[in-house]
FITILUM-602158 format. One record per residue (C-alpha): residue in three letters; x, y, z. Coordinates in steps of 0.05 Angstrom, whole numbers, padded with zeros to 5 digits, always signed. Example, Ala and Ser with C-alpha at 12.3 -4.5 7.8 and 13.67 -1.06 7.14 Angstrom:
// FITILUM-602158
ALA+00246-00090+00156/SER+00273-00021+00143/
***
This chain:
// FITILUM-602158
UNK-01760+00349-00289/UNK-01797+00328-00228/UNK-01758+00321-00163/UNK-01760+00245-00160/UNK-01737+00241-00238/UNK-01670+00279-00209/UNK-01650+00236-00149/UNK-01664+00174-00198/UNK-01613+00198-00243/UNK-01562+00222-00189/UNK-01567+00146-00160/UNK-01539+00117-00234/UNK-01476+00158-00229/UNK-01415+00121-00230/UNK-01377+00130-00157/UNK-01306+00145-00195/UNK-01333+00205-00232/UNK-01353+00236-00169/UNK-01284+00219-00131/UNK-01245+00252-00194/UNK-01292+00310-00190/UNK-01268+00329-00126/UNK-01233+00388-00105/UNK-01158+00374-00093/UNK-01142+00403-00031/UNK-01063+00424-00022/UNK-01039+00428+00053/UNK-00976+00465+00081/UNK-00965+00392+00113/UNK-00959+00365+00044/UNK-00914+00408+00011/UNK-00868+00405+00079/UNK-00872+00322+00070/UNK-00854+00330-00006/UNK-00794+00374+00006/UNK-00764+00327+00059/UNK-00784+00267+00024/UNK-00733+00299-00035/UNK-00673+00318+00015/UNK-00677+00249+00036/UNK-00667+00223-00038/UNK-00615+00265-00047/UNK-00577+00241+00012/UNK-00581+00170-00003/UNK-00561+00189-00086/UNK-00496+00224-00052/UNK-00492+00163-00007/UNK-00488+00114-00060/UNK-00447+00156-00108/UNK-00393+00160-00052/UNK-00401+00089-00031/UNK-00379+00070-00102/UNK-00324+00115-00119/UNK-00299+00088-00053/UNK-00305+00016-00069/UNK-00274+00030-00141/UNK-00216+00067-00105/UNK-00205-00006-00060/UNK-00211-00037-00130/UNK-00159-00008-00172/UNK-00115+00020-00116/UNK-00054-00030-00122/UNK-00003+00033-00094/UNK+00015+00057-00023/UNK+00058+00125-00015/UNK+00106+00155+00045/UNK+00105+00226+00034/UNK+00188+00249+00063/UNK+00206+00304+00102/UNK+00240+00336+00036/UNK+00172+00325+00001/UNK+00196+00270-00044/UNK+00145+00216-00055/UNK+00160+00139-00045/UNK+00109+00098-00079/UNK+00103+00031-00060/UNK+00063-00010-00114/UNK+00030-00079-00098/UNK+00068-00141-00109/UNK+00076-00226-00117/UNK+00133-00261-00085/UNK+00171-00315-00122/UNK+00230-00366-00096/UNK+00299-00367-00141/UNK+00370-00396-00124/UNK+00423-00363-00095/UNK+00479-00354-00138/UNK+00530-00410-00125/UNK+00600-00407-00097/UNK+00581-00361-00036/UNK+00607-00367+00020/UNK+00587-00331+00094/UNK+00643-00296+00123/UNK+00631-00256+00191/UNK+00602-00220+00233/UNK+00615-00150+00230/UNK+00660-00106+00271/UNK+00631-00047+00315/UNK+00689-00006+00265/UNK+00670-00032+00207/UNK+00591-00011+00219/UNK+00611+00051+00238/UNK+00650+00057+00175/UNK+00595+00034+00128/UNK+00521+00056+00164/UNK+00551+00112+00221/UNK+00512+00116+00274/UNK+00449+00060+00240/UNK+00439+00010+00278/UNK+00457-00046+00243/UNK+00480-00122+00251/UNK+00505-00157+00191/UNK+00548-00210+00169/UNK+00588-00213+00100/UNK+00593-00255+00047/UNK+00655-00272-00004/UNK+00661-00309-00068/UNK+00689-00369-00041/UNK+00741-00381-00102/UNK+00760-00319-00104/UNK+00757-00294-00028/UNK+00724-00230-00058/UNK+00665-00196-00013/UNK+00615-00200-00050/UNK+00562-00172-00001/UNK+00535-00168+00065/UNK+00462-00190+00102/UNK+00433-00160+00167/UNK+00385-00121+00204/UNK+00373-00043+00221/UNK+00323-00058+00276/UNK+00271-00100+00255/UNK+00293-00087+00176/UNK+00324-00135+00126/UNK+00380-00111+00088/UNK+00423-00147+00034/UNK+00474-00103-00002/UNK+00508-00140-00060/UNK+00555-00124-00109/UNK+00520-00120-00174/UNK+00500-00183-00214/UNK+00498-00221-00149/UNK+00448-00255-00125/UNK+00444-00261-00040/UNK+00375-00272-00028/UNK+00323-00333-00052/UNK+00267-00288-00046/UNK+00244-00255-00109/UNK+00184-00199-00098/UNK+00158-00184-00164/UNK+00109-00142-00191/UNK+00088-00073-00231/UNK+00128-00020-00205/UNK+00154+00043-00228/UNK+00219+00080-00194/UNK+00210+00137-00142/UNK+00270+00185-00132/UNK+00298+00202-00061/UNK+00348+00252-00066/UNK+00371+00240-00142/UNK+00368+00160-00124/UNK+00323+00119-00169/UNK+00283+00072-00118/UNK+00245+00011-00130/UNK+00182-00006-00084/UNK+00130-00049-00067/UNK+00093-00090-00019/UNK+00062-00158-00024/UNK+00005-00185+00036/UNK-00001-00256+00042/UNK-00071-00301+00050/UNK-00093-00304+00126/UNK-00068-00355+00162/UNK-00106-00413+00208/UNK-00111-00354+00254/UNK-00140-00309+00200/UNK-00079-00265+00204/UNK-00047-00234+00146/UNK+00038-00217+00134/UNK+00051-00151+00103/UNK+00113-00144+00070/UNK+00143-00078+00049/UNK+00211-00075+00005/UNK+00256-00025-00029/UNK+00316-00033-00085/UNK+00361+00017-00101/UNK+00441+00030-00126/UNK+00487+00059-00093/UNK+00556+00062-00135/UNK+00564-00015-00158/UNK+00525-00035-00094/UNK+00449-00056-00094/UNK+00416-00051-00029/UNK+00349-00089-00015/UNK+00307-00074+00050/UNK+00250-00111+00065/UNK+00201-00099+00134/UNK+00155-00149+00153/UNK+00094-00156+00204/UNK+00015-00166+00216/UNK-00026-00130+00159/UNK-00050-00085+00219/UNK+00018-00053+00220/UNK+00030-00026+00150/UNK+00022+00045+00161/UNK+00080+00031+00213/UNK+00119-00016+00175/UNK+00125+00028+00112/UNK+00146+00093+00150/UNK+00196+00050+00183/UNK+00219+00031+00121/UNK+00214+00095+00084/UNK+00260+00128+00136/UNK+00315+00078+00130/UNK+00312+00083+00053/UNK+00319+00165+00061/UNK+00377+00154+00112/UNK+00416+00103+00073/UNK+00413+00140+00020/UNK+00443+00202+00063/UNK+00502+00160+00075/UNK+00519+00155+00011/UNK+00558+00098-00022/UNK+00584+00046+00007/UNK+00657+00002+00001/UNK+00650-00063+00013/UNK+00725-00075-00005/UNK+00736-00051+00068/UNK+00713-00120+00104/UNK+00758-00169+00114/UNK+00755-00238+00103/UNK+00769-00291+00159/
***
């Protein structure tokens, strides 16, 4: 085969059969590229796997806790708030006495005034504050308050006391701002005590402690007779 036969031949040769039959040439740069390249996808696979449990925790988290001094565990569980009617015949009494605190809450800090069955002239509870707190105490089967926070809760304990909580946040207002409400039922003797703390949704780690730490104290006190007020 004569020397211009060859380069004739050589000329018809497809172009992609001589890329493929080149040597494949394997650089330290490469293999340094590759091995980043793969950190980097593992980062963003641990990015988005955390992202998402995170977003399914905000999803089907409907509970807030207070961890107490004594360990116990108050669980506050999310809530709806519904109107209902006070129960009829009550009437306000007064305000209560410095003694007559003392008596009931020590040394809380508490103002109140009482209320009687207006037939009877019976207390039948008493509504205040301890600071910035709502209380109601009532005798049992009474109803004092025309606020009704209902929801899917399940009793904590606080030193042998059963303790119903929750919290309910309303929708922003025209300033975009939303209430946080954080409440607490529990017996003591024939007595049931309701607290409630209210404020900007900003607050709730505070408004829960605050809350928590009357709850603990209260029950400390022990239980409470409302047979000692007087009527006027």
């Amino acid at each position: 085969m004569n020397e211009k036969r060859i380069l004739n031949i050589l000329s018809q040769v497809d172009e992609k059969y001589i890329k493929e039959a080149e040597p494949v040439i394997k650089t330290k740069n490469n293999k340094i590229q590759n091995k980043w390249t793969y950190i980097a996808a593992c980062f963003i696979t641990v990015a988005i796997l955390i992202t998402g449990v995170f977003q399914i925790g905000k999803l089907h988290t409907n509970k807030d806790i207070v961890i107490l001094d004594s360990g116990e565990i108050i669980t506050f569980y999310k809530s709806y708030i519904n109107v209902s009617s006070l129960d009829a015949n009550i009437s306000i009494g007064k305000n209560l006495t410095a003694k007559e605190i003392k008596m009931l809450f020590e040394d809380l800090p508490v103002t109140a005034f009482s209320y009687f069955d207006s037939e009877h002239n019976n207390i039948v509870g008493l509504e205040g504050k301890i600071n910035n707190i709502k209380i109601i105490i009532s005798k049992s089967g009474t109803q004092l308050s025309d606020t009704e926070i209902t929801g899917k809760e399940k009793a904590s304990t606080v030193n042998g006391i059963s303790v119903n909580a929750g919290y309910f946040i309303s929708k922003a207002n025209s300033n975009g701002i939303k209430t946080a409400i954080y409440y607490s039922s529990f017996m003591l003797k024939d007595n049931v005590i309701y607290l409630e703390n209210a404020g900007v949704e900003e607050d709730i780690e505070t408004l829960k402690n605050e809350l928590a730490a009357v709850i603990q104290q209260l029950i400390q006190i022990g239980e409470f007779d409302l047979n000692i007020l007087e009527h006027v």
